[in-house]
N, C-alpha and C positions, 0 to 999 in steps of 0.2 A: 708510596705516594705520601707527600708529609702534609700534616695536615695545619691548617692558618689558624688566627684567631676567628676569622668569619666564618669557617664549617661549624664550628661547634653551637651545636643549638641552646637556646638559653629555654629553662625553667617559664614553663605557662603560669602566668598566674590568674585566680580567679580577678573576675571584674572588680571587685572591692578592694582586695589585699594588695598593699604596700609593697613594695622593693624592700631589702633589709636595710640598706643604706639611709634611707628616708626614715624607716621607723627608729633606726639607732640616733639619726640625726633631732628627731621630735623626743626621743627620750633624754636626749643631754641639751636639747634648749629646756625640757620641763624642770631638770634639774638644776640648769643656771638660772633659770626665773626663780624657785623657790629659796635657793641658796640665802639670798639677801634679803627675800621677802621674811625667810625666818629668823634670820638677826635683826631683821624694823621689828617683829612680833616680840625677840624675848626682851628687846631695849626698849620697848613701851611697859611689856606685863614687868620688868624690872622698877619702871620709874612708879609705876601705882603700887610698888611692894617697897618702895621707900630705898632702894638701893645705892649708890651714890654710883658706882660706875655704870649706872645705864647709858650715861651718853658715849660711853667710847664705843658698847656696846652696838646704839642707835648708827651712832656717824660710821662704825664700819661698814653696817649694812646699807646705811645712805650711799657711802663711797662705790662700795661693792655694785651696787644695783648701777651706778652712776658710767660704771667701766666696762659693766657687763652689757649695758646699754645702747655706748658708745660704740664698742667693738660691733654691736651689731646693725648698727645704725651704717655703720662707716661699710660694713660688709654689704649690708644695701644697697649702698651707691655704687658698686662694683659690678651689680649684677644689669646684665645689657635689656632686659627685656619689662623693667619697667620703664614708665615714659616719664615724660618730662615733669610733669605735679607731683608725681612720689620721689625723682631727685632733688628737687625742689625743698619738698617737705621732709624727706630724709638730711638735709644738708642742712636746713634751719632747726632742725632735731637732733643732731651733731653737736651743734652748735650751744644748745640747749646742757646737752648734758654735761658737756666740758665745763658751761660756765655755772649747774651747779655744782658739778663735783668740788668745784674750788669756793665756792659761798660755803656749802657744810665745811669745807677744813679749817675756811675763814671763822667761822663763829665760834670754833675752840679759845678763839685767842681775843671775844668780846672787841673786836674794831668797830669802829661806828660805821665803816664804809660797808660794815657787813649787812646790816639793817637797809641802807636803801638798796643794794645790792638786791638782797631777799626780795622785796618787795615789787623791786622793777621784772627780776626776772620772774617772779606769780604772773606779772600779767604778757611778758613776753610769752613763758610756756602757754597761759591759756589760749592768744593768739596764736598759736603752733596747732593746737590741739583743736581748736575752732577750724583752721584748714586743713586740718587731717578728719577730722570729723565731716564738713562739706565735700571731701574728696572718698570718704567710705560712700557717701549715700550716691553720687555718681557710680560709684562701680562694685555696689556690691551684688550686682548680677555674677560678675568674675568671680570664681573660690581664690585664684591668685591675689587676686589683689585685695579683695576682704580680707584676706588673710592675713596680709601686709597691714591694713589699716588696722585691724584690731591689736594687733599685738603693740603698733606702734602708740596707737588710742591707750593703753594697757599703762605700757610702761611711761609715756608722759601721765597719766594721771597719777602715778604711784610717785611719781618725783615730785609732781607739783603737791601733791599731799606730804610731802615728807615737806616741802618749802614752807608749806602753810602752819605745818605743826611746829619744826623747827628745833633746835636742841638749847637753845638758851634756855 
């Protein structure tokens, strides 16, 4: 008799413990969040040690954060089982990070349009981040979707502080 993929019995897990899939998956978003978070860190402790290329330094990690952001922003909107306010908010979050990935590339080269550029989108992100914050407090009874808000809460404040700081 041959046997299927449905006879064979899957591994019991305790009530608390993870799939392995999930925990590999939570250990390589920890490591793409810190990635860029540690190139903003050594391109600030660079500019207060007087270095001069701390801004290629900074704007990589600006970039990096900005892509690594994006790709998962974009992969949010993929997924079927959130509703309508977190595609909403995930797509005006999209939208966010494209346009500042291209403000930090823009201020290497001092344009003036980079300045109101900067400024307009501080307060587009923090309207982004004002209805993702109104939309955590509705649903943080859900772990799914807290989930979702915080991370998303997360990384638009780490963008809009790299806006506000800036590499000029």
């Amino acid at each position: 008799m041959e046997q299927r993929p449905l006879d064979f019995e899957e591994r019991e897990r305790k009530p608390g413990e993870e799939s392995p899939t999930r925990a590999r998956n939570k250990k390589l978003t920890f490591y793409l969040d810190i990635i860029p978070l540690t190139l903003l860190a050594l391109g600030i402790g660079l500019q207060y040690l007087g270095q001069m290329n701390w801004r290629l330094i900074f704007a990589l990690g600006a970039i990096l954060a900005c892509v690594i952001y994006l790709s998962s922003s974009l992969l949010l909107l993929w997924r079927k089982r959130y509703g309508t306010l977190e595609s909403v908010i995930s797509a005006l979050s999209v939208l966010f990070f494209m346009v500042a990935a291209y403000v930090i590339y823009l201020q290497f080269f001092n344009l003036e349009q980079t300045y109101f550029l900067r400024s307009g989108l501080k307060w587009y992100g923090m309207a982004v981040m004002a209805v993702a914050s109104i939309g955590f407090v509705f649903r943080m009874r859900d772990h799914y979707f807290s989930e979702f808000y915080r991370r998303l809460l997360t990384r638009l404040l780490i963008l809009i502080a790299i806006l506000f700081k800036g590499i000029l």
